[in-house]
C-alpha positions in Angstrom: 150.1 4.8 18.2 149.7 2.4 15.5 152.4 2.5 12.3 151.3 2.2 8.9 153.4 0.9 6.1 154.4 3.8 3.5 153.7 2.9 -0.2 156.1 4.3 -2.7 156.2 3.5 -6.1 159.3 4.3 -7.1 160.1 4.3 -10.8 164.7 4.9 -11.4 165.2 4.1 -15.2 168.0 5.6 -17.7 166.9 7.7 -20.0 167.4 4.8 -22.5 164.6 2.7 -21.3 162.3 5.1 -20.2 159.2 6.4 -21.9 157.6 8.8 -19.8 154.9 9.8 -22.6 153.4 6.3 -21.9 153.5 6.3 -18.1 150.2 5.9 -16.0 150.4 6.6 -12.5 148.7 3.4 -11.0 145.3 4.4 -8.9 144.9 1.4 -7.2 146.9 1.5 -3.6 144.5 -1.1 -1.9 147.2 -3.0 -1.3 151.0 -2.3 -0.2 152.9 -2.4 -3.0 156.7 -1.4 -3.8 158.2 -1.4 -7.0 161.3 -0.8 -9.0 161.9 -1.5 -12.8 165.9 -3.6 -12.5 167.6 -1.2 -10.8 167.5 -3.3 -7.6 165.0 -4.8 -6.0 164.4 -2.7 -3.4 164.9 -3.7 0.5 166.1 -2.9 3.8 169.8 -3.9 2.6 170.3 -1.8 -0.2 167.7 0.9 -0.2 170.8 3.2 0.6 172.8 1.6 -2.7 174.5 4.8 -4.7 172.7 4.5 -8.3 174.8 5.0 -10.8 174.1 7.1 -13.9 175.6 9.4 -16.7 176.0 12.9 -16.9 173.1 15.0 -18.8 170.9 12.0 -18.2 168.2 11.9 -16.1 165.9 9.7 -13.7 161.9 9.8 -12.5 160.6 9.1 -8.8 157.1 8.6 -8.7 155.8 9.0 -4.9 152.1 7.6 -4.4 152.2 7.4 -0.8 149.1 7.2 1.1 147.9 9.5 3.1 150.0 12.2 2.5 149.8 15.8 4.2 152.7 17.2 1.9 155.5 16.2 -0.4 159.0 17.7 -1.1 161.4 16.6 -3.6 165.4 17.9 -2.8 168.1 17.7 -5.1 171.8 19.0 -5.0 173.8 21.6 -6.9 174.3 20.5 -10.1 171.2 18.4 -10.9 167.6 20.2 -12.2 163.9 19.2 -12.2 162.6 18.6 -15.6 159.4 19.3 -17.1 156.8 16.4 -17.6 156.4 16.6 -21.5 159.4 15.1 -22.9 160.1 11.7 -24.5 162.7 9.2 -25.5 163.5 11.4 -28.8 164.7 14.4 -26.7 167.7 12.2 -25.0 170.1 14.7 -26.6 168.6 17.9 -25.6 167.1 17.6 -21.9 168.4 20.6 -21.0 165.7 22.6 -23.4 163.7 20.7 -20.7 164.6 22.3 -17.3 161.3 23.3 -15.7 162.9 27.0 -14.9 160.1 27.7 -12.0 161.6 24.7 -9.9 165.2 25.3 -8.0 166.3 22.8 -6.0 162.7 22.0 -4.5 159.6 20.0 -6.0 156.0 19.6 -4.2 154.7 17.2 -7.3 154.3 13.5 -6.9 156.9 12.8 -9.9 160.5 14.2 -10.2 162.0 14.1 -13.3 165.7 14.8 -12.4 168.5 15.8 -15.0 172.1 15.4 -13.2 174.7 18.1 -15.2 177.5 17.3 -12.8 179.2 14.7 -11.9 180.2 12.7 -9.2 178.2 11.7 -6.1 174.8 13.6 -5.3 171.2 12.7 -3.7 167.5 13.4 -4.1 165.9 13.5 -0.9 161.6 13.1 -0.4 160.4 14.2 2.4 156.7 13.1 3.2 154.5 14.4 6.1 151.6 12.1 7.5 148.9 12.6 10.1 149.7 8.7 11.2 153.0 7.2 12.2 154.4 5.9 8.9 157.7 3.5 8.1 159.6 2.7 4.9 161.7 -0.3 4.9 163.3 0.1 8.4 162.9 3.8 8.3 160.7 5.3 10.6 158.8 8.8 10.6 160.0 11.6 13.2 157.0 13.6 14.6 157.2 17.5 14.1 156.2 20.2 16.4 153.2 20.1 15.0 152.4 16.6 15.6 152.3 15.7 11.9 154.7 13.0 11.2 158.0 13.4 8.7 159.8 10.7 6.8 162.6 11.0 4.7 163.9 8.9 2.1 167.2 9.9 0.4 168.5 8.1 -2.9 172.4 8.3 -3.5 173.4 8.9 -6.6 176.5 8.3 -8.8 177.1 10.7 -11.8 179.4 9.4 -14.2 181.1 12.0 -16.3 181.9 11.6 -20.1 184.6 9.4 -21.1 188.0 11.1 -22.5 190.1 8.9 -23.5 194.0 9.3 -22.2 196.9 7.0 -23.8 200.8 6.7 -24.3 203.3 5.5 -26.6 206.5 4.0 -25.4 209.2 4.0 -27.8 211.8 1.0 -27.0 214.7 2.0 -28.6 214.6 5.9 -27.8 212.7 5.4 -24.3 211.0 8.3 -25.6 206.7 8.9 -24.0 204.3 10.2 -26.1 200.8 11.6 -24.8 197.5 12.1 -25.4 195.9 14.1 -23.0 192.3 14.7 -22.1 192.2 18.0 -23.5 192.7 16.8 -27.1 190.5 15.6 -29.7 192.6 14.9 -32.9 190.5 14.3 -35.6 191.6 10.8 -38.2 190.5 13.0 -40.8 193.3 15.8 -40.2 197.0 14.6 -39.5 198.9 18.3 -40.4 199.1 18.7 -36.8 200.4 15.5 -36.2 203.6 14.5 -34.5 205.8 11.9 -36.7 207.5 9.1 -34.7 209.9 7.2 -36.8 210.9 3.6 -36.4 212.9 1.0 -38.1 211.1 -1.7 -40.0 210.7 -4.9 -37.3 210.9 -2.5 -33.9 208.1 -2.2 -31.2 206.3 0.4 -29.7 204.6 -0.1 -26.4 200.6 1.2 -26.0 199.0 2.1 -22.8 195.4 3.4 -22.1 195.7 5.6 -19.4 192.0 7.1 -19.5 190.2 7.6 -16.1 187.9 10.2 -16.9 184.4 8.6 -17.5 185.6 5.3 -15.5 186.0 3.3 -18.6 185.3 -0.6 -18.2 187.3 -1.7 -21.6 188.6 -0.3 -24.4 189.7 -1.0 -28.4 192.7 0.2 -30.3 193.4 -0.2 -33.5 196.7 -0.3 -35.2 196.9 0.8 -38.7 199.9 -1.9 -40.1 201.3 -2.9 -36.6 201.1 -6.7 -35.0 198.7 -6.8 -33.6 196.0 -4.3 -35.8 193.9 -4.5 -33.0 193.7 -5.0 -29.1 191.5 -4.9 -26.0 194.2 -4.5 -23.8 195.1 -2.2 -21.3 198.8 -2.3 -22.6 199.9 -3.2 -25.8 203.2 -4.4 -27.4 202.9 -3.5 -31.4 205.2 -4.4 -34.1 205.4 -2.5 -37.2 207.5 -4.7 -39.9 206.1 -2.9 -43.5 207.7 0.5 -44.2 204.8 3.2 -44.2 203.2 5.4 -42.2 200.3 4.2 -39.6 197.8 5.9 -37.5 196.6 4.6 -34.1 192.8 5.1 -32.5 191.6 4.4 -29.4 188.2 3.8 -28.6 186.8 3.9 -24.6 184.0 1.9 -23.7 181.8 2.1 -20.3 179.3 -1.2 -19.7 175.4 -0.8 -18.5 175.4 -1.0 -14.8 172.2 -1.8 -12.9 169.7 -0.6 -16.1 170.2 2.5 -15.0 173.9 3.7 -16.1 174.1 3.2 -20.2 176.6 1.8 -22.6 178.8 4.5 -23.7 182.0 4.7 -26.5 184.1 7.4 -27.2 186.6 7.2 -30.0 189.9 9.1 -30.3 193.0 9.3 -32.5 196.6 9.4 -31.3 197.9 12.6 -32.3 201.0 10.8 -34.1 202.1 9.4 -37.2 204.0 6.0 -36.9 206.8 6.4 -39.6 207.9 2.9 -40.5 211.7 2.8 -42.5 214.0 0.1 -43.6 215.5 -1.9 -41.1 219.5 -1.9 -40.0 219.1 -4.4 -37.3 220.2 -8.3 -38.0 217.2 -10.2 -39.5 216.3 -12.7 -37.0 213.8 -15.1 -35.0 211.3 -13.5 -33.2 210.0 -15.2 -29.7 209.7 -18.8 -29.4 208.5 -20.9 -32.0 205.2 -22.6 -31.9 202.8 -25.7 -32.6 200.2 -25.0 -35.1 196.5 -27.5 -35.5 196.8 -29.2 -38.2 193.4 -30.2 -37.7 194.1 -34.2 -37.9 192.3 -36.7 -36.0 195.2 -38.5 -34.9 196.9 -37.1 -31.8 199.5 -34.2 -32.5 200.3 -31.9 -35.4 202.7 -31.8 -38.1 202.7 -28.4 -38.3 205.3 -25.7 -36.3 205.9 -22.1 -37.3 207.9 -18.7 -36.1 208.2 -15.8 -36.7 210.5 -12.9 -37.9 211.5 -9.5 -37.2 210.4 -8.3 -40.7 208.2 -9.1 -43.6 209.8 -11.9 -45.8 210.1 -12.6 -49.2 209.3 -15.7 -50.5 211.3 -19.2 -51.0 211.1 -22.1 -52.1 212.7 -25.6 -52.0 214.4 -24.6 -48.2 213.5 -27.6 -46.1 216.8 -29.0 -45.8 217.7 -25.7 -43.8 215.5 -27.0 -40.5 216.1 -29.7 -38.5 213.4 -30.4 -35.8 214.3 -32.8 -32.5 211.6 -34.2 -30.2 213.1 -35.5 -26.0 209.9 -37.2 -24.3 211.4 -39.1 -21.7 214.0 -41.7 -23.1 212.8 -40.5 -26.8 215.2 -38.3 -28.5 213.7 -38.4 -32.3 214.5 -35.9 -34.8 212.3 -35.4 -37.3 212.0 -34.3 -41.4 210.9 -31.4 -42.5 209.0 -31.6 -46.1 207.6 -28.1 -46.4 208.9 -24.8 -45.8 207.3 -21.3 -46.9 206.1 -18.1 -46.1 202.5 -18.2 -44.2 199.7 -16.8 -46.4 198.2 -15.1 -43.4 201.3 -13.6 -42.0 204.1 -12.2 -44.1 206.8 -12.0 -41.0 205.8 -16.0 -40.0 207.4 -19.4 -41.6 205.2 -22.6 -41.8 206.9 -26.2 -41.6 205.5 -29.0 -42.2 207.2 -32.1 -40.9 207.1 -35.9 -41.4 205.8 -36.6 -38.4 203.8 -35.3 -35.4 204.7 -33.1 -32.3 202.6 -34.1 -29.4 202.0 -31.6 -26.0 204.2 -33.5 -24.6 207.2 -33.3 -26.0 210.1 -31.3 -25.7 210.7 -29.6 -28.9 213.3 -27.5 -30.7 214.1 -26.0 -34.2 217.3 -25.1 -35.5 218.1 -23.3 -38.8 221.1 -23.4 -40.6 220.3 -21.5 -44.1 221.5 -18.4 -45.6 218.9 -17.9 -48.5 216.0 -16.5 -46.6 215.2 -12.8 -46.8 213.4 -9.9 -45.7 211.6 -7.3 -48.1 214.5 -4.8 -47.1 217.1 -7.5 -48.6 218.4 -8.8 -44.9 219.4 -12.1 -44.5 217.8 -14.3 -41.9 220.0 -15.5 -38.9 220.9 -18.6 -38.4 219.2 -20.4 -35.3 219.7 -23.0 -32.8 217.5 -25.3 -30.7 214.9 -22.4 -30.4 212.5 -23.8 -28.0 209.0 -24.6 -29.7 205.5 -24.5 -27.8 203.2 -27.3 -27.8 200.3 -27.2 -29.1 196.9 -27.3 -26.7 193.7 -27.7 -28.1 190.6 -26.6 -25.9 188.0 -29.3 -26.2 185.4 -26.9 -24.6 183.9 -25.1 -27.3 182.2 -22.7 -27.7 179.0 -24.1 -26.7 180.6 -24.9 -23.2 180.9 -20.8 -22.7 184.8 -21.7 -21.1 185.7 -17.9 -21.3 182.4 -16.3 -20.2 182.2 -14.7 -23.7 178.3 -15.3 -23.8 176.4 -12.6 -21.3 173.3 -13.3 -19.8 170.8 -11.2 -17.6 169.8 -13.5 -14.8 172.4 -12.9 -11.6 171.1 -16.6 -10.6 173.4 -17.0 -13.2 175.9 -14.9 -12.2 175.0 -13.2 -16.0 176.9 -15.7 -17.4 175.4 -18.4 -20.2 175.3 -21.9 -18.7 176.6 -21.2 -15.5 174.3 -21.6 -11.9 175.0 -20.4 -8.9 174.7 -22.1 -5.8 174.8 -20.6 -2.0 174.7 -21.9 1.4 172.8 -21.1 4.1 169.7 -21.6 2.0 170.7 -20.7 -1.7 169.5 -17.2 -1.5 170.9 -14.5 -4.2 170.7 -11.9 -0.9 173.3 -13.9 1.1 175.9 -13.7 -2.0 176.0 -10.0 -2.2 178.5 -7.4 -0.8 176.8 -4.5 1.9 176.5 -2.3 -1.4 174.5 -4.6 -3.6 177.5 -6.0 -5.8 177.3 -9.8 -5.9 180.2 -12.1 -4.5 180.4 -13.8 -8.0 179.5 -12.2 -11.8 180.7 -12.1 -14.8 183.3 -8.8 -16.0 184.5 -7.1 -18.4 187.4 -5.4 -16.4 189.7 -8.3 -17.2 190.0 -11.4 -19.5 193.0 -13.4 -20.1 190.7 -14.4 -23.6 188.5 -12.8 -25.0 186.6 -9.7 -23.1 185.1 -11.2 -20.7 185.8 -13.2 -17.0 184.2 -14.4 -13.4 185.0 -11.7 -11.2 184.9 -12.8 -7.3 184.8 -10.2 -5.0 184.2 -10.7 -1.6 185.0 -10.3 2.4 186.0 -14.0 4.1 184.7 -15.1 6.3 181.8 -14.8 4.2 180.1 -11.6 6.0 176.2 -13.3 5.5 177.7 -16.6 7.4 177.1 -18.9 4.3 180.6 -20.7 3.7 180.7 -21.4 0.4 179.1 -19.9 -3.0 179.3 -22.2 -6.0 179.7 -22.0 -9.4 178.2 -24.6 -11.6 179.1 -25.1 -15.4 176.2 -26.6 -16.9 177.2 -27.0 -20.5 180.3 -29.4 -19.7 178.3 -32.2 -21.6 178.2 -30.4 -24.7 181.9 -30.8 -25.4 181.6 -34.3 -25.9 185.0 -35.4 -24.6 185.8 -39.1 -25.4 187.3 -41.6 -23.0 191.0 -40.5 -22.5 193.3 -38.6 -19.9 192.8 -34.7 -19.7 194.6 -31.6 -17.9 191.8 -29.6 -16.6 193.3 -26.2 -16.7 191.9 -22.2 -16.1 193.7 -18.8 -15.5 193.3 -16.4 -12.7 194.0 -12.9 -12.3 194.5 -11.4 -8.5 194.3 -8.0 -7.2 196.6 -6.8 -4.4 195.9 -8.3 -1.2 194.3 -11.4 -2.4 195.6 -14.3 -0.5 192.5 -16.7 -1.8 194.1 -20.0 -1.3 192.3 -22.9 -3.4 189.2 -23.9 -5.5 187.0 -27.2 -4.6 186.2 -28.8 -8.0 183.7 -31.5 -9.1 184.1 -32.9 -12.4 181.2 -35.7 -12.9 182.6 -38.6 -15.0 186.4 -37.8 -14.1 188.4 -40.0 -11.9 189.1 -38.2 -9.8 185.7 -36.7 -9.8 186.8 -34.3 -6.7 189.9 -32.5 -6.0 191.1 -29.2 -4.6 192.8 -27.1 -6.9 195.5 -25.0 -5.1 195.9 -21.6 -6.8 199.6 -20.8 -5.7 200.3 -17.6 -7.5 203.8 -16.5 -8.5 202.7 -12.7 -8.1 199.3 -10.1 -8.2 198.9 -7.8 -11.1 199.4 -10.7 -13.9 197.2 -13.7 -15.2 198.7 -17.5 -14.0 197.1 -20.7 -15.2 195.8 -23.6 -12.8 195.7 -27.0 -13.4 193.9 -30.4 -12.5 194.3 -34.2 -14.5 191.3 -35.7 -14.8 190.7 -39.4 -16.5 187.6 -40.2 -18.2 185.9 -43.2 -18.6 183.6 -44.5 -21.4 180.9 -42.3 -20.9 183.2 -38.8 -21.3 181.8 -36.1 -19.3 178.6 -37.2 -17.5 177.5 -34.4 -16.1 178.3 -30.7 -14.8 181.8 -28.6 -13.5 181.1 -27.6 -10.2 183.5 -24.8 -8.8 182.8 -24.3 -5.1 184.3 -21.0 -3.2 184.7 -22.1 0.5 185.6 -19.7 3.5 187.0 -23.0 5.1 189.1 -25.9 4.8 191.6 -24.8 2.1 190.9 -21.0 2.6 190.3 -21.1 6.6 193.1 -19.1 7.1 192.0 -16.7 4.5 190.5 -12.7 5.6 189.7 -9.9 4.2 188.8 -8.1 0.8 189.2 -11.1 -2.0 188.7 -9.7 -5.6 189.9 -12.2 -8.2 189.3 -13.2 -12.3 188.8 -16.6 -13.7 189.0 -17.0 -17.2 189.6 -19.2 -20.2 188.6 -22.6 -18.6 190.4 -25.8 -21.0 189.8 -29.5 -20.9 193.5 -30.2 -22.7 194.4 -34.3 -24.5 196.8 -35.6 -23.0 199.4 -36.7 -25.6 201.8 -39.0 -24.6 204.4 -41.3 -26.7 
C-alpha cells in the first residue's frame, strides 16, 4: 500500500507572541508543508524535544492534515482546553477562558491548551486516515477497522512561578538567616522584621538559594553595604556607615525557545541590617591596587586601598607612604605627591605617585602614619609592604563584544554579537546540537566571570554527530585597533564537575605566533580561572579574526564524556616591561 506524507501545521507560541484573534487557518494544502513559528524547526531529531513553558500560560496546535477520518486532541491532568475567543489582552486571566464542555479530550482542528500545573506533561493528536500515512519517521498503525491511526505526542515542560529563597551568613556570630519560599515580606512594611546588628566595617555573606521557578540569574540590592548591588549567586557585603539597611532580591528566568517567557520576581529579606560603631582596629582592607590614570604613556601613577571603615578626610599625608617597584634587577622606590580620600568611595585612599607602576612590576605600599581616621574616631594601622595589583587594561572594547554582553538571535551565531560558528563535517547547525536540541556552543546567562553573560559549551566527546571540532570565530577583533606591541592574550573559564576538557586551538591573524594551543589546566571545578596566550603584533595590529576551535582530538583525544564549560571576559592585555 502506498504511504502518504501527513501535513500538520503546527503552530507552539507563548502566550506573549501570540495573537490568536488574527490567525487564518491556511486553505491551501496542495503542497506538503510543515511549519513552526521559532520554537524549533521541526525534524526527525527533535520532534520529541520537551517544550518548555510557564505555568497559567498557554500554547495552540493547529492540525490541517489531509485526509482525515477523525481527530483527537489529549492532554494530562493539570492542563485545560481553552476557548477560541481570547486575545493577547486576556494573558492574566485565561482561566475565565476554560472551554468547560471539553475534559481532557478535543475533536477540533485547533487546541488551545492552558497548563495550571507544573512540571512535565504532553498533548497527544491522534489522527485516523483511510491511507497509510507517516510524520517525520512516524508511521500510522492500522485499526481493526482497517482505518489507519497516527499519533503524535508533544512533551511539555511547565515551569512553575519563581519564589525566591536566600540566606544571610553572619561572620562573626556564624549565625544563618532565612528566607523561605513561603514568605513574601513587603519593603513597604519592616514591623515584622528581624534586626541583625553588626559593627561598622564587618561583613555579611549573601546566598540565593531559590530553585522554585528554575531561576537563570538574579539581582540583589544592598541598601548601604559594598557592594549596593550584585548578580551573584553569593555575595560578600560590607557595611562601613552606621544605619540601618534593607536587602531585596529579585529572581529572573530568561526566554527559552520563544516559547517559555522572561519572568522576575522581586522579594525583600525579612531583616533589618543594624549598622553600629566599630571596636575592631582600623585597618587595610585586601590588597591594594593599580588604578588607570588614563595616560598614554605606558603605566599609571595612580594606586589606591581600601579601609575597613568610612574615613574622614586629610590632608598634606604623603610623606606617610612609601611605594617600592622589584622588576627583575630594578628595585626603585618611588614618591608619593598626593594622598586623600577617593570622591567615589569614602572607605578607599587614592595616591598619586611620581612616577609610573607598569603590569609588570612587583609592587608594594607601606604606611607609617598615625593621623588618618575613621568617622567613628579609629586610627588607621600602620602597614607594611602590602602587596599592590597591577593594573590591566582590556584593549577589546566594547565593540569587540569580549564578555558576550551583546545578545543576538541567530544560533549561526551562537546568539552572540560578532561571533560565527564554524562545524565540521559540512558546517551544519544540526551536527552541533545535543540529542535534545540544545546546541554544543551558545551564549548564557547561568554564569559570567563579568558582566551577565558567557559561552556555555556543553557537549558529549567524542563529538556524538562525528564532526571533530566546532569553532568559534570572533569577528570584531579588528575593531580594537591594537597597535604594533607585545600582548598577553588572556580569558577565564568556569567548569562543571566532571569536565576534564583539556585545551583550546587558537588563531590569532596578525600575531606571531598566529597559532597556538592554549592548555586550560584548572586548579579545581566550581570556580572561574583565567587562561593565557602572548601574542606579538606586527605593524599592521590585528589583521583579521580570533578563531577558537573545540577539537575532540589532538589535545583533547583522551577526553569523554559530558563537557559543560563557561568562557568569559576575553582580554588582549600591553605588555609593560622596564
Amino acid at each position: 500500500m502506498k504511504k502518504y506524507s501527513l501535513i500538520i501545521l503546527l503552530l507552539i507560541v507563548a502566550l506573549i507572541s501570540c495573537n490568536i484573534d488574527d490567525y487564518d487557518q491556511p486553505s491551501d494544502f496542495s503542497k506538503p508543508q510543515l511549519f513552526t513559528p521559532d520554537v524549533f524547526n521541526l525534524s526527525e531529531n527533535n520532534i520529541g524535544n520537551t517544550i518548555p513553558i510557564s505555568i497559567n500560560d498557554f500554547s495552540s496546535l493547529s492540525d490541517v492534515s489531509q485526509g482525515v477520518v477523525s481527530r483527537s486532541w489529549m492532554i494530562e491532568e493539570g492542563s485545560r482546553f481553552l476557548m477560541p475567543d481570547f486575545t493577547r489582552k486576556d494573558s492574566l486571566n485565561l482561566a475565565d477562558f476554560i472551554d468547560p464542555e471539553l475534559g481532557s479530550s478535543n475533536g477540533k482542528d485547533i487546541a488551545n491548551v492552558l497548563f495550571q500545573k507544573a512540571g512535565e506533561t504532553t498533548v497527544t493528536l491522534k489522527n485516523r486516515f483511510k491511507e497509510e500515512v507517516s510524520l517525520l519517521g512516524n508511521d500510522a498503525v492500522q485499526t481493526t477497522d482497517g482505518l489507519w491511526e497516527l499519533t503524535t505526542v508533544f512533551q511539555y515542560d511547565v515551569y512553575n512561578y519563581l519564589n525566591a529563597e536566600a540566606s544571610i551568613f553572619d561572620e562573626e556570630t556564624l549565625e544563618t538567616y532565612l528566607l523561605a519560599a513561603d514568605q513574601n515580606p513587603s519593603i513597604n512594611d519592616t514591623s515584622g522584621f528581624t534586626t541583625i546588628t553588626i559593627e561598622a566595617g564587618s561583613r555579611l555573606d549573601f546566598k540565593d538559594l531559590t530553585t522554585i521557578g528554575r531561576p537563570s540569574g538574579r539581582t540583589w540590592n544592598f541598601d548601604g553595604g559594598q557592594p549596593d548591588t550584585s548578580e551573584e549567586e553569593e555575595e560578600e557585603v560590607t557595611y562601613n556607615r552606621t544605619g540601618d539597611y534593607l536587602v531585596t532580591i529579585t529572581s529572573m528566568r530568561d526566554n527559552i525557545r520563544q516559547s517559555l517567557r522572561y519572568s522576575e520576581q522581586t522579594k525583600a529579606l525579612p531583616f533589618i541590617i543594624n549598622v553600629i560603631p566599630s571596636t575592631k582596629p582600623f585597618v587595610i582592607n585586601g590588597n591594594a591596587f593599580a588604578l588607570n590614570d588614563n595616560s598614554s604613556e605606558p603605566g599609571t601613577k595612580i594606586i589606591a586601598f581600601r579601609v575597613n571603615g568610612v574615613l574622614e578626610s586629610f590632608t598634606d599625608l604623603e610623606n606617610d607612604f612609601s611605594v617600592n617597584v622589584v622588576n627583575g634587577a630594578i628595585n626603585l622606590d618611588i614618591d608619593v605627591v598626593s594622598a586623600e580620600v577617593s570622591s567615589v568611595d569614602e572607605t578607599m585612599i587614592e595616591l598619586v605617585l611620581a612616577e609610573p607602576v607598569l603590569n609588570s612590576d612587583t609592587i608594594t605600599l607601606s604606611y607609617s602614619g598615625s593621623a588618618i581616621t575613621s568617622i567613628d574616631e579609629r586610627i588607621l594601622t600602620p602597614f607594611t609592604d602590602a602587596v599592590v595589583e597591577p593594573l590591566f587594561i582590556n584593549l577589546l572594547t566594547g565593540n569587540v563584544n569580549p564578555s558576550f554582553e551583546n545578545p543576538a538571535s541567530n544560533a549561526r551565531w551562537a546568539n552572540a554579537d560578532g561571533y560565527r560558528l564554524f562545524i565540521g563535517n559540512g558546517n551544519q547547525l544540526v551536527n552541533a546540537q545535543n540529542t535534545d536540541g540544545t546546541p554544543f556552543l551558545d551564549r548564557s546567562t547561568e554564569r559570567a566571570s563579568d558582566g551577565s553573560a558567557s559561552m556555555k559549551f556543553n557537549a558529549i566527546l567524542p563529538y556524538e554527530t562525528g564532526i571533530g571540532f566546532i569553532g568559534l570565530s570572533n569577528i570584531l577583533f579588528r575593531n580594537a585597533d591594537i597597535p604594533a606591541g607585545e600582548y598577553q592574550l588572556t580569558y577565564d573559564l568556569y567548569y562543571e564537575p566532571g569536565t576534564t576538557f583539556a585545551g583550546l586551538f587558537t588563531r590569532i591573524f596578525g600575531a606571531t605566533s598566529e597559532i597556538e594551543v592554549m592548555n586550560f589546566n584548572p586548579p579545581a571545578t566550581g570556580e572561574w580561572f583565567t587562561v593565557k596566550r602572548n601574542i606579538t603584533l606586527g605593524s599592521g595590529g590585528i589583521t583579521g579574526n580570533a578563531v577558537f576551535n573545540f577539537r575532540d582530538n589532538n589535545e583533547n583525544a583522551a577526553i569523554t564524556g559530558r563537557q559543560t564549560f563557561y568562557i568569559d571576559n576575553f582580554k588582549v592585555i600591553a605588555v609593560e616591561s622596564r
